[in-house]
SEDRENKE-526262 format. One record per atom (N, C-alpha, C, O): atom name; residue in three letters; x, y, z negated; chain. Coordinates in steps of 0.05 Angstrom, whole numbers, always signed. Example, Ala and Ser with C-alpha at 12.3 -4.5 7.8 and 13.67 -1.06 7.14 Angstrom:
# residues 2
+------+------+--------+--------+--------+-----+
: atom : type :      u :      v :      w : mol :
+------+------+--------+--------+--------+-----+
:    N :  ala :   +264 :   -114 :   -156 :   A :
:   CA :  ala :   +246 :    -90 :   -156 :   A :
:    C :  ala :   +264 :    -66 :   -156 :   A :
:    O :  ala :   +285 :    -66 :   -169 :   A :
:    N :  ser :   +257 :    -45 :   -142 :   A :
:   CA :  ser :   +273 :    -21 :   -143 :   A :
:    C :  ser :   +258 :     +1 :   -157 :   A :
:    O :  ser :   +268 :    +23 :   -161 :   A :
+------+------+--------+--------+--------+-----+
//
This chain:
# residues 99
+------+------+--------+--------+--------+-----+
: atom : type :      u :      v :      w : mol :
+------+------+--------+--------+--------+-----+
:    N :  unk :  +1912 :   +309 :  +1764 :   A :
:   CA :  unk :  +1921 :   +285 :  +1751 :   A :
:    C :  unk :  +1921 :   +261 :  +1770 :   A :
:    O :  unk :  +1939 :   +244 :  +1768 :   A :
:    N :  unk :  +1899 :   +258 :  +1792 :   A :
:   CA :  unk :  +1897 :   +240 :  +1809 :   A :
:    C :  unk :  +1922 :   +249 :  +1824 :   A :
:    O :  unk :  +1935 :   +228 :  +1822 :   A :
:    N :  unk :  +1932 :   +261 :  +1834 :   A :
:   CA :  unk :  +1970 :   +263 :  +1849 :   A :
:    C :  unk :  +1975 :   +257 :  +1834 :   A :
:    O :  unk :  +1963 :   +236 :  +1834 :   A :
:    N :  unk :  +1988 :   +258 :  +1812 :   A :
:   CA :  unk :  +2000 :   +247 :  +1800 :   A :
:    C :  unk :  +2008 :   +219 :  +1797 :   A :
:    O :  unk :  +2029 :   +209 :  +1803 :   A :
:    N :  unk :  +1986 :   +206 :  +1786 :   A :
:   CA :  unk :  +1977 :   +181 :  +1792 :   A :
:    C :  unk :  +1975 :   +163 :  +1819 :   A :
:    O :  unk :  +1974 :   +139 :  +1823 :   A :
:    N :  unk :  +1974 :   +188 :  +1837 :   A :
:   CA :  unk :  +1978 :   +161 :  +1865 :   A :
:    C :  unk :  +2008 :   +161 :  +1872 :   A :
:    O :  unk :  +2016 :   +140 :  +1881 :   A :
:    N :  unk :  +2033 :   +186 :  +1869 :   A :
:   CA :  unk :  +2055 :   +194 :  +1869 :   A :
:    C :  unk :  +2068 :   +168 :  +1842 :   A :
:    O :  unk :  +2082 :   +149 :  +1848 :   A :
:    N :  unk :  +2065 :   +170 :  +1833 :   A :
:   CA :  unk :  +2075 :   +147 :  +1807 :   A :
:    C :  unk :  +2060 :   +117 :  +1814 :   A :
:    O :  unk :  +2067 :   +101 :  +1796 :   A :
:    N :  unk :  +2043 :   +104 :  +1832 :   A :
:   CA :  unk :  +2027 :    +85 :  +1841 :   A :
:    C :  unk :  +2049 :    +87 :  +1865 :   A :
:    O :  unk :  +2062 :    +66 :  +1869 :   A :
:    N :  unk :  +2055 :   +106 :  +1878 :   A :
:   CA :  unk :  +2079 :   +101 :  +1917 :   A :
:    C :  unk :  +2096 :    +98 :  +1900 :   A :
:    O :  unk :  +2104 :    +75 :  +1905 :   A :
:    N :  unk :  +2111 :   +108 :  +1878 :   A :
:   CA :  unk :  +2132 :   +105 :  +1873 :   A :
:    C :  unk :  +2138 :    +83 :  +1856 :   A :
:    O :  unk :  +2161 :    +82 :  +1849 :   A :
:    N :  unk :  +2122 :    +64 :  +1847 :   A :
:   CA :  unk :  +2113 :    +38 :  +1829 :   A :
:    C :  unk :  +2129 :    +22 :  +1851 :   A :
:    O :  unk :  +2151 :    +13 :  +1852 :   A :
:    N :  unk :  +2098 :    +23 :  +1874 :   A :
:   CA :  unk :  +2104 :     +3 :  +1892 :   A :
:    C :  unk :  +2133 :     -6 :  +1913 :   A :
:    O :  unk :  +2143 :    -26 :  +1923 :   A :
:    N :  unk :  +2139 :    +24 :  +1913 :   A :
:   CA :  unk :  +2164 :    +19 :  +1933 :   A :
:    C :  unk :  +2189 :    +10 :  +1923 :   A :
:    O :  unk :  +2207 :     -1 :  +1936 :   A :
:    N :  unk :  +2190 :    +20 :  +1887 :   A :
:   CA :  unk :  +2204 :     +6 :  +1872 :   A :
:    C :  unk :  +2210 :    -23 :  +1873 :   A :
:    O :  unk :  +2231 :    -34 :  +1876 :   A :
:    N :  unk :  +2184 :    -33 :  +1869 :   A :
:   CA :  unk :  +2172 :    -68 :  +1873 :   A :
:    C :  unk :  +2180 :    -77 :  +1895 :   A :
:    O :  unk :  +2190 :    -99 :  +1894 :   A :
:    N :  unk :  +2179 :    -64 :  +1919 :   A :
:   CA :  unk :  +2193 :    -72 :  +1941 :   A :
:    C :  unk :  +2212 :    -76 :  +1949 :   A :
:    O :  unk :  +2216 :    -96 :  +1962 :   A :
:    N :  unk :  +2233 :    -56 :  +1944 :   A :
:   CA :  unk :  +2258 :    -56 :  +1944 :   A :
:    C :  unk :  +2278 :    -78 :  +1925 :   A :
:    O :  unk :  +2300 :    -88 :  +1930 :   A :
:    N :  unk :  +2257 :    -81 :  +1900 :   A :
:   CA :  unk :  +2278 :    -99 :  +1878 :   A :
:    C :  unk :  +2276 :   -130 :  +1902 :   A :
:    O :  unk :  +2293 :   -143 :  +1915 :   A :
:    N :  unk :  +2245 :   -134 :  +1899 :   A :
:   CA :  unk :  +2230 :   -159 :  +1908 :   A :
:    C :  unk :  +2256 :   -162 :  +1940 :   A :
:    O :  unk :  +2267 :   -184 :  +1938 :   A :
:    N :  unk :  +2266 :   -147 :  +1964 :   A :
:   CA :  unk :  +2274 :   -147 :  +1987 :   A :
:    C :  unk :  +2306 :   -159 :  +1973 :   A :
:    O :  unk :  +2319 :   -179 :  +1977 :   A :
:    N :  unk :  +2309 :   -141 :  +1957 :   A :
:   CA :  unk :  +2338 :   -153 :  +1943 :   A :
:    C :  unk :  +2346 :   -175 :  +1930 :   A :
:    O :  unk :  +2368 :   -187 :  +1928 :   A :
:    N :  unk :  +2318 :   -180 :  +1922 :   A :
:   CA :  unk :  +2319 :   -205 :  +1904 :   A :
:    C :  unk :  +2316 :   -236 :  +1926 :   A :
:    O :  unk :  +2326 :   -258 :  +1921 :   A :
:    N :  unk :  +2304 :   -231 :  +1942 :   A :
:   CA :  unk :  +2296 :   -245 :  +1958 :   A :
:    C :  unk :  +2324 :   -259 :  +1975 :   A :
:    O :  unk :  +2333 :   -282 :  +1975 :   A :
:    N :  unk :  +2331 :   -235 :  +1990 :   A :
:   CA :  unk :  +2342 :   -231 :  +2013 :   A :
:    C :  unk :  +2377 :   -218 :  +2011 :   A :
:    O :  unk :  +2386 :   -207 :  +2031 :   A :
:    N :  unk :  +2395 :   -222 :  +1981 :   A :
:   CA :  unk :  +2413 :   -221 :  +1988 :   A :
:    C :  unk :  +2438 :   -207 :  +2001 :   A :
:    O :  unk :  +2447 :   -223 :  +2018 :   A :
:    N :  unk :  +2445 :   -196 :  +2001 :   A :
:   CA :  unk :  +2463 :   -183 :  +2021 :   A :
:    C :  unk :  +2487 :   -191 :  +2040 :   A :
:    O :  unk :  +2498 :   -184 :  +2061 :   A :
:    N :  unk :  +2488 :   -213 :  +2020 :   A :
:   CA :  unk :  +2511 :   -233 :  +2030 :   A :
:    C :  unk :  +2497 :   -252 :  +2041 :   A :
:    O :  unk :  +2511 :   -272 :  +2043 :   A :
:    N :  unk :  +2471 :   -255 :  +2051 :   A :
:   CA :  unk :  +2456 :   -267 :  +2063 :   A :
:    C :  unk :  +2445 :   -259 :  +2088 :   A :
:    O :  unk :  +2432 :   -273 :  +2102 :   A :
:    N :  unk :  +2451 :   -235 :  +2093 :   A :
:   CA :  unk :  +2431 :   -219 :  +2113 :   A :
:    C :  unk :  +2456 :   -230 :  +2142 :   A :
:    O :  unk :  +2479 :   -239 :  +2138 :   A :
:    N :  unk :  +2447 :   -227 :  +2164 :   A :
:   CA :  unk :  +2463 :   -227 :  +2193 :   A :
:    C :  unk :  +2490 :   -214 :  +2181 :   A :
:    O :  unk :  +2496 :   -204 :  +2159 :   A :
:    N :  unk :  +2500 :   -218 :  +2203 :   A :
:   CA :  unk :  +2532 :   -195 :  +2203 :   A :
:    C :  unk :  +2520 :   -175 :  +2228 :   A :
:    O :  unk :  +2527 :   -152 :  +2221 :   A :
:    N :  unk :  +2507 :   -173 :  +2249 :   A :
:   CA :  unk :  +2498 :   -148 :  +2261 :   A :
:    C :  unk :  +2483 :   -136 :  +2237 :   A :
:    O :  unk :  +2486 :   -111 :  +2237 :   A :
:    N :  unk :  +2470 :   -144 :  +2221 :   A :
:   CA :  unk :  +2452 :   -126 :  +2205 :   A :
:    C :  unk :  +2469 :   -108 :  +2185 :   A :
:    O :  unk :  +2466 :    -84 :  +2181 :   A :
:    N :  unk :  +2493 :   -134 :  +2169 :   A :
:   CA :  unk :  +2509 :   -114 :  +2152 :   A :
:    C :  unk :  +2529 :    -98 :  +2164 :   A :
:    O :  unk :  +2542 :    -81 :  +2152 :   A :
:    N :  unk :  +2531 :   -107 :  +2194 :   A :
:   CA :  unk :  +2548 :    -83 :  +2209 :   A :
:    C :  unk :  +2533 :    -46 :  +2210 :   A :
:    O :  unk :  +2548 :    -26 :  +2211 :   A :
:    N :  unk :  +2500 :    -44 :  +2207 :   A :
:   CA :  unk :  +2491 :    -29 :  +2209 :   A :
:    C :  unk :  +2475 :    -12 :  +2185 :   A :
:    O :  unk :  +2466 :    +11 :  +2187 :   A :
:    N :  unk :  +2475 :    -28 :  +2163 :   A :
:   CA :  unk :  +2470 :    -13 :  +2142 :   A :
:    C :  unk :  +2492 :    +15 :  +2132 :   A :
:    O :  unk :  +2484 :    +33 :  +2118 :   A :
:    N :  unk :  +2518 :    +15 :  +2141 :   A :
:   CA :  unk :  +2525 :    +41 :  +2133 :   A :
:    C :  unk :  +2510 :    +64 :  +2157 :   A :
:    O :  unk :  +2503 :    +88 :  +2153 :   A :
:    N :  unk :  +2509 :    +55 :  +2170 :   A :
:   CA :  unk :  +2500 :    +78 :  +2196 :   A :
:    C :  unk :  +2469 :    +87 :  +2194 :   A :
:    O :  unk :  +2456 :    +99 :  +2211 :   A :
:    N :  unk :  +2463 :    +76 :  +2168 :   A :
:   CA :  unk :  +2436 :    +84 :  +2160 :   A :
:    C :  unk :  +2428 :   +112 :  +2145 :   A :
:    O :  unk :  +2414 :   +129 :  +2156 :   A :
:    N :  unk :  +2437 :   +113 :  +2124 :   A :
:   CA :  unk :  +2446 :   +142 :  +2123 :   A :
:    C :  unk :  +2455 :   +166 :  +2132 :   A :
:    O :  unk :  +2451 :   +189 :  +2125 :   A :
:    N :  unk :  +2462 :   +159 :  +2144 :   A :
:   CA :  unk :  +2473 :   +192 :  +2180 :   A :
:    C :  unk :  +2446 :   +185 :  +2190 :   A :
:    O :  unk :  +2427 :   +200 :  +2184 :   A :
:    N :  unk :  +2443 :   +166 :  +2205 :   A :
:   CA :  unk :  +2410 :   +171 :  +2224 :   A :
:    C :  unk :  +2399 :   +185 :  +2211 :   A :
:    O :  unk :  +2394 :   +208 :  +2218 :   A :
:    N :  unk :  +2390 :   +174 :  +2185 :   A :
:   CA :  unk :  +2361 :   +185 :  +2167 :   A :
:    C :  unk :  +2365 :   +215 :  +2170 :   A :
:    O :  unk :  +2349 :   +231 :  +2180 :   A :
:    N :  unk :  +2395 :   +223 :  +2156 :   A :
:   CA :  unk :  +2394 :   +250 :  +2159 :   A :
:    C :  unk :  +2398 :   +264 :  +2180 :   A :
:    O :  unk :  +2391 :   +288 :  +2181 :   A :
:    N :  unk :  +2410 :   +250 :  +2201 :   A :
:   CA :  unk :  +2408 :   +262 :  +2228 :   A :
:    C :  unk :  +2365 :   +277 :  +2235 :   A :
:    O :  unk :  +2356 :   +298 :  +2243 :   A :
:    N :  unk :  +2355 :   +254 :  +2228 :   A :
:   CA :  unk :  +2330 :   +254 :  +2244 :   A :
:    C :  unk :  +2321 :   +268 :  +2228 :   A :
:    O :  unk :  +2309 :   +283 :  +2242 :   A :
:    N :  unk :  +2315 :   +277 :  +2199 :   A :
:   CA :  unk :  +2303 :   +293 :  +2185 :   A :
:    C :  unk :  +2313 :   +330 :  +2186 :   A :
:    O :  unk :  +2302 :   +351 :  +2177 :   A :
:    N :  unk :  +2339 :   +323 :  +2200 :   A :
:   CA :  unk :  +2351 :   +353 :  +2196 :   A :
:    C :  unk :  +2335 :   +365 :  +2236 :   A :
:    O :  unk :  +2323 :   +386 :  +2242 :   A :
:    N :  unk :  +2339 :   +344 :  +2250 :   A :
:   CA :  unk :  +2330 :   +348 :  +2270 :   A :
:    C :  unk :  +2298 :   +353 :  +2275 :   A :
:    O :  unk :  +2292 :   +370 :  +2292 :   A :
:    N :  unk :  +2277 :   +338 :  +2260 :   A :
:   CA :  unk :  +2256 :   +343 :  +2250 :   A :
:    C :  unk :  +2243 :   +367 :  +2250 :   A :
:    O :  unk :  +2223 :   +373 :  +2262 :   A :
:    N :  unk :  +2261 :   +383 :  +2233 :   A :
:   CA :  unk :  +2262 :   +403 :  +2210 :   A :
:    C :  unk :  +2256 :   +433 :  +2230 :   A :
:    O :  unk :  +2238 :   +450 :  +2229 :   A :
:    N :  unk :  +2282 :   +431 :  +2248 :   A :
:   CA :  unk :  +2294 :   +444 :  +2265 :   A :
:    C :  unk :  +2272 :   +447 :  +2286 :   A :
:    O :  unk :  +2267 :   +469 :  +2295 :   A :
:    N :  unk :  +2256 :   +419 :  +2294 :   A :
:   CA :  unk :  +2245 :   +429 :  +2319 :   A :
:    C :  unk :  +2210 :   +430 :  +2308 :   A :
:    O :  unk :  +2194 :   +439 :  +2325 :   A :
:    N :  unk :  +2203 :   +425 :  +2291 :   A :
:   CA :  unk :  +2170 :   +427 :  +2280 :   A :
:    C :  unk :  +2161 :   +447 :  +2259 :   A :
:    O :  unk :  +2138 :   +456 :  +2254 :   A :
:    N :  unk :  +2190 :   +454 :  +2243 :   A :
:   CA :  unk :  +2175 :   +474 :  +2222 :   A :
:    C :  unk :  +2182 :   +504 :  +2239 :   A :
:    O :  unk :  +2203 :   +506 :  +2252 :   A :
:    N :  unk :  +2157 :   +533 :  +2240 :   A :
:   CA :  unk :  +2161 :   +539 :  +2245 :   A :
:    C :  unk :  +2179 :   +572 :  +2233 :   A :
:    O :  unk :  +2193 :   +589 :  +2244 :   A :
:    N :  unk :  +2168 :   +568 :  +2208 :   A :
:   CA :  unk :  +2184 :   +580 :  +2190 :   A :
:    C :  unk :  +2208 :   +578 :  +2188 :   A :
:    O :  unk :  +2222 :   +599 :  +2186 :   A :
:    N :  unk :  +2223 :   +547 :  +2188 :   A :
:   CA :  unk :  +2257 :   +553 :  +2189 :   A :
:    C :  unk :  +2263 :   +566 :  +2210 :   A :
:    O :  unk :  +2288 :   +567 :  +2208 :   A :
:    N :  unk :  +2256 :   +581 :  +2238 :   A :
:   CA :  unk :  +2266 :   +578 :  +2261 :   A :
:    C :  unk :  +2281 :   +601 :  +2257 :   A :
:    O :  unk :  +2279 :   +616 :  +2276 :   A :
:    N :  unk :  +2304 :   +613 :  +2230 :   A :
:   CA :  unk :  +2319 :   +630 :  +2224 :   A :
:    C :  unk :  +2343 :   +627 :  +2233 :   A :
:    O :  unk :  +2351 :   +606 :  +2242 :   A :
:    N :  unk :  +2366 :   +658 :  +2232 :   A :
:   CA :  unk :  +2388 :   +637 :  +2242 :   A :
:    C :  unk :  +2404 :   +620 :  +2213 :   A :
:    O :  unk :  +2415 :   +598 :  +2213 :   A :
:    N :  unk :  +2402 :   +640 :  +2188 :   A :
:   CA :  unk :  +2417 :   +620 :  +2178 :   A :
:    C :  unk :  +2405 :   +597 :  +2171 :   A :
:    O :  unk :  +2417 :   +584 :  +2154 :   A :
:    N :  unk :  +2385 :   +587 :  +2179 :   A :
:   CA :  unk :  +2376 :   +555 :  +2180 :   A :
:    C :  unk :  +2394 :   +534 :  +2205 :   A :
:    O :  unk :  +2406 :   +512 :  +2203 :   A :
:    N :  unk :  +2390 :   +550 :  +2225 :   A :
:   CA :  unk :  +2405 :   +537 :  +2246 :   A :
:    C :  unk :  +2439 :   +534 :  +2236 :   A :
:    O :  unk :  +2450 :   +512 :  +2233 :   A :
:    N :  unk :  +2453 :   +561 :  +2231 :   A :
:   CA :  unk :  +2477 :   +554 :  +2220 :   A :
:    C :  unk :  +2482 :   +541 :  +2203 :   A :
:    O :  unk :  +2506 :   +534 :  +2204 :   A :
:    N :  unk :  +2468 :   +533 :  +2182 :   A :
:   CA :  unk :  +2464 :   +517 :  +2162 :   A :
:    C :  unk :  +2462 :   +488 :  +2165 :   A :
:    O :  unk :  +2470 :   +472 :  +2149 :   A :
:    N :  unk :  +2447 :   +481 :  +2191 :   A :
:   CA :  unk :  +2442 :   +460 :  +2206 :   A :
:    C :  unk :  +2466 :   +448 :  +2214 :   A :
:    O :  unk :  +2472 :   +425 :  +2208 :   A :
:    N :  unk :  +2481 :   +463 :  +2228 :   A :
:   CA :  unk :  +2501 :   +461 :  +2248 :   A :
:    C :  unk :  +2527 :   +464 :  +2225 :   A :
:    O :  unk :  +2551 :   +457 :  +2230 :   A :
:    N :  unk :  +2522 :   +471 :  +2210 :   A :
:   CA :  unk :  +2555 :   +462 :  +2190 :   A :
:    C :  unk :  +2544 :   +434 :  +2175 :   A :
:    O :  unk :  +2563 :   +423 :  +2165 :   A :
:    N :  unk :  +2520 :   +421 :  +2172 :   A :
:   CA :  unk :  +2521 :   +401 :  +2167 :   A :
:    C :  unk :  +2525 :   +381 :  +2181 :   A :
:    O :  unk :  +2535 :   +360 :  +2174 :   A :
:    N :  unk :  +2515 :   +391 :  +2207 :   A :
:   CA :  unk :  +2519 :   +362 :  +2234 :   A :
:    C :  unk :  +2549 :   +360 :  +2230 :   A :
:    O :  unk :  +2559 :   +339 :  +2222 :   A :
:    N :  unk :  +2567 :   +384 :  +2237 :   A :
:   CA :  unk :  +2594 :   +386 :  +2241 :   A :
:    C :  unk :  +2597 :   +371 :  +2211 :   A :
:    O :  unk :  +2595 :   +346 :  +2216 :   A :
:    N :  unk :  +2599 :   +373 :  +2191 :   A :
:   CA :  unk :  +2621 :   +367 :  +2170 :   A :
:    C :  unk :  +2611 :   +329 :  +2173 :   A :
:    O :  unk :  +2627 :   +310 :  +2175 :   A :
:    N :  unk :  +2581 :   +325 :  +2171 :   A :
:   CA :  unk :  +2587 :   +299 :  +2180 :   A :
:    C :  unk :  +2587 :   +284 :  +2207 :   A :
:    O :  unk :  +2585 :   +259 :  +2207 :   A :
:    N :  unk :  +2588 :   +293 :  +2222 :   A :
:   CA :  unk :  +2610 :   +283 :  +2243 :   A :
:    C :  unk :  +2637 :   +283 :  +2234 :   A :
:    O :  unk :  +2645 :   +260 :  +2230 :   A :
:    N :  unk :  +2653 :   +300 :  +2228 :   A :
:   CA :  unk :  +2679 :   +299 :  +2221 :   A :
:    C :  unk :  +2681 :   +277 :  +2196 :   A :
:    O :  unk :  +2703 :   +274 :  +2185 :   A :
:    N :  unk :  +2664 :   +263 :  +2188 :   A :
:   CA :  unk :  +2661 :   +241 :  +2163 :   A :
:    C :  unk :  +2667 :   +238 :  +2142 :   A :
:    O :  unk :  +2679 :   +220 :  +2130 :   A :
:    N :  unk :  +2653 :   +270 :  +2130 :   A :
:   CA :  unk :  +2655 :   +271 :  +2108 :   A :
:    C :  unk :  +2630 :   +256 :  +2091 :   A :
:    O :  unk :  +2617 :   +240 :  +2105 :   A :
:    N :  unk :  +2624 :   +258 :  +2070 :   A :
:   CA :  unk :  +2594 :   +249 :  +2051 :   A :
:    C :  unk :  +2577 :   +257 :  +2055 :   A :
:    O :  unk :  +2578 :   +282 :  +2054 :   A :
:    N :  unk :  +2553 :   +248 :  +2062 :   A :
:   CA :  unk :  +2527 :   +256 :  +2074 :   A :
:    C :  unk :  +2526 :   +278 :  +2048 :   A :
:    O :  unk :  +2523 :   +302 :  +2055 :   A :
:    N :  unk :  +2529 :   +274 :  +2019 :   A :
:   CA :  unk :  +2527 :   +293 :  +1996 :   A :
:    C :  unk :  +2531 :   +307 :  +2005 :   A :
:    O :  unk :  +2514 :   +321 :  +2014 :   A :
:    N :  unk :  +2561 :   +313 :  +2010 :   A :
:   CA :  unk :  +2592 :   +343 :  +2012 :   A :
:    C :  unk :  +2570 :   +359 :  +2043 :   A :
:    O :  unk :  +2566 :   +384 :  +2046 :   A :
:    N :  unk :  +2562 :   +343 :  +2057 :   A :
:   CA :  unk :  +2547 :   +354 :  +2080 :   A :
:    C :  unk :  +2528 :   +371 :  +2076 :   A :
:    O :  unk :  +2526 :   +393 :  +2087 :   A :
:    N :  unk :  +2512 :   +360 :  +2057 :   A :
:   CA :  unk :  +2485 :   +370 :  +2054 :   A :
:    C :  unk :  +2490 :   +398 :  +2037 :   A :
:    O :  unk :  +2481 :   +421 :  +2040 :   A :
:    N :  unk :  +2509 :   +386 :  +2017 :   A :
:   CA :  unk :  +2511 :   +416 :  +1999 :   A :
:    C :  unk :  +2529 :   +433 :  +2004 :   A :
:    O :  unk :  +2531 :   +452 :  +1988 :   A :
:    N :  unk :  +2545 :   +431 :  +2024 :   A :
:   CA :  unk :  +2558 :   +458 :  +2041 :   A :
:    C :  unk :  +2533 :   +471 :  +2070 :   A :
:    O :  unk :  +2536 :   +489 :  +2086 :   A :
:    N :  unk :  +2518 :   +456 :  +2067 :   A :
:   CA :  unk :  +2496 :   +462 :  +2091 :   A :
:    C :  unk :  +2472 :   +478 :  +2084 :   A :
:    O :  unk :  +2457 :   +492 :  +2097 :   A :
:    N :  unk :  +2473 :   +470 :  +2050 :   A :
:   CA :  unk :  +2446 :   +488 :  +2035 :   A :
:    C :  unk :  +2454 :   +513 :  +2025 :   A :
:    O :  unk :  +2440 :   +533 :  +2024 :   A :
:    N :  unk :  +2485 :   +511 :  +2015 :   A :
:   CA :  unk :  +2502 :   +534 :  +2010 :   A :
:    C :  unk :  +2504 :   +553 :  +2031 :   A :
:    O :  unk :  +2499 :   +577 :  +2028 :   A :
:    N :  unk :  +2510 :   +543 :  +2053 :   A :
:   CA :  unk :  +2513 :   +561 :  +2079 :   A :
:    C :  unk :  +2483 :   +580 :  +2087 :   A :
:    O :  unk :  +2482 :   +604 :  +2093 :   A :
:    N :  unk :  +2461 :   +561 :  +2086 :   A :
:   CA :  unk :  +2433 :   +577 :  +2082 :   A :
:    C :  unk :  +2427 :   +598 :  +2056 :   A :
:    O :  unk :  +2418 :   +621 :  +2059 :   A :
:    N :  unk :  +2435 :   +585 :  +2032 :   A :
:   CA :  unk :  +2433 :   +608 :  +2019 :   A :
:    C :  unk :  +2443 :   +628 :  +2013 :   A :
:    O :  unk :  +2432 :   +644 :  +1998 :   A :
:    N :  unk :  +2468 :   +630 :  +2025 :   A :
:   CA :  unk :  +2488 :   +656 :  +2027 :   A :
:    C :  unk :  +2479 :   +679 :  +2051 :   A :
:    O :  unk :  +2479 :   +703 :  +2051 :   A :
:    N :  unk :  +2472 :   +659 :  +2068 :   A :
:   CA :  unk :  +2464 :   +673 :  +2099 :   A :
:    C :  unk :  +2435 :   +686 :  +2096 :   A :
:    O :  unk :  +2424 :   +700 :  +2113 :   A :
:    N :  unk :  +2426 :   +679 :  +2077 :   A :
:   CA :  unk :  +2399 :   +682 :  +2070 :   A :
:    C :  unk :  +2395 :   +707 :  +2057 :   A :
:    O :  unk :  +2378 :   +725 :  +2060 :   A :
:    N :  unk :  +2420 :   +702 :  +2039 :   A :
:   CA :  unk :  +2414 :   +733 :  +2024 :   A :
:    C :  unk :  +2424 :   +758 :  +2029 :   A :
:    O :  unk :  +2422 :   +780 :  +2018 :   A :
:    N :  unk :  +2439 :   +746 :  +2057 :   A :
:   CA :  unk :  +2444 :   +769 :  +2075 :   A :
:    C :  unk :  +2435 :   +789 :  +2081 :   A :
:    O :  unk :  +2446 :   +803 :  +2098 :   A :
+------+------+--------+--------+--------+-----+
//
């Protein structure tokens, strides 16, 4: 019950944070380098978490994890939706998986 409760307490707070950053701070207020870089926030994140993944867990070190990896880098590079990315990348693992 205590996870629970501290999971619903992080997820309280970061809520509060995020409204409070918005509320504050505008969008149409922020720099123009800053709103130049908020779309490029989403590719990093997933860049660095898929890269993460790849080099610390040692259980994925399969191949269809890697191929799975590598049709997601590719489809977003080619600039598609980090979504369409992710779920042709988990599809690709679970097909290769049940190989």
């Amino acid at each position: 019950m205590t996870t629970v409760l501290a999971l619903g307490a992080a997820a309280g707070v970061t809520w509060f944070l995020r409204v409070l950053t918005v509320t504050i701070v505008p969008a149409h207020q922020l720099p123009a380098i800053v709103r130049e870089a908020l779309p490029h926030v989403g590719p990093a994140v997933l860049a660095a978490l898929i890269t993460a993944s790849l080099l610390t867990a040692p259980d994925h070190h399969s191949a269809a994890f890697g191929i799975g990896a590598a049709a997601t880098a590719f489809l977003a590079w080619r600039g598609h939706s980090a979504l369409t990315a992710v779920l042709v990348g988990l599809v690709v693992v679970a097909v290769l998986g049940r190989l």
